[in-house]
N, C-alpha and C positions, 0 to 999 in steps of 0.2 A: 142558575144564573141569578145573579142580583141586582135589583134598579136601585141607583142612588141619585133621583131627581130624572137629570136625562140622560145619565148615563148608566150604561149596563154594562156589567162586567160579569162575563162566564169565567168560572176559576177552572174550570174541569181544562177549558183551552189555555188558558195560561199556566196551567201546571203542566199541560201535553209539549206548547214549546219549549217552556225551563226543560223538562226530563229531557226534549229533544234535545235542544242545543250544548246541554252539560255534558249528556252522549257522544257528540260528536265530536266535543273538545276533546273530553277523556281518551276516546280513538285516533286522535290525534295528535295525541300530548308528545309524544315522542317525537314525530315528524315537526312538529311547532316549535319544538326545544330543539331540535336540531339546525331546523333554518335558525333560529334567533344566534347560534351557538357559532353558524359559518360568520351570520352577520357582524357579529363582533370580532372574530377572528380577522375581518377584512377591513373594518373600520382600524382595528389595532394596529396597523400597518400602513393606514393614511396619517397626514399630517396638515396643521396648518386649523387656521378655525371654522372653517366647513368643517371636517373632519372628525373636529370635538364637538360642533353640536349634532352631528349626525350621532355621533357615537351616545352622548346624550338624551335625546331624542327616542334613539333605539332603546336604551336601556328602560327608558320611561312608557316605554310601549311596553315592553316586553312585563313590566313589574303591574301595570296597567291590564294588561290581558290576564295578567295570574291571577289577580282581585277580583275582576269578573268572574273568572271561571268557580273563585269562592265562595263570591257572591250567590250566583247561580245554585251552587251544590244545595248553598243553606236555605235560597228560596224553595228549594226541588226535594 
């Protein structure tokens, strides 16, 4: 653990959630690419501008969650 004034931060815990959470993406990366995969299938087939910014939206989540999960990798 290290004190910076008055804050302390244990890296041993912060490396134990990164390995968690990167874990649990990677186990899930397929089920996660596949929702994201109907979701645009369904949007693809709406119209109108709800439509497109959902469709927007989603794609920005979806480019959004990839970055983290790289993020992640590279902090872990």
């Amino acid at each position: 653990m290290i004190s910076m004034g008055d804050m302390e931060l244990d890296y041993e815990k912060i490396e134990s959630v990164i390995s968690d959470l990167t874990n649990k993406l990677e186990n899930n990366k397929e089920e996660i690419s596949s929702a994201y995969s109907r979701l645009e299938a369904v949007f693809e087939q709406s119209s109108g501008e709800e439509a497109e910014a959902l469709r927007g939206l989603q794609k920005a989540e979806h480019r959004l969650m990839t970055e983290v999960q790289d993020t992640l990798k590279k902090l872990g």
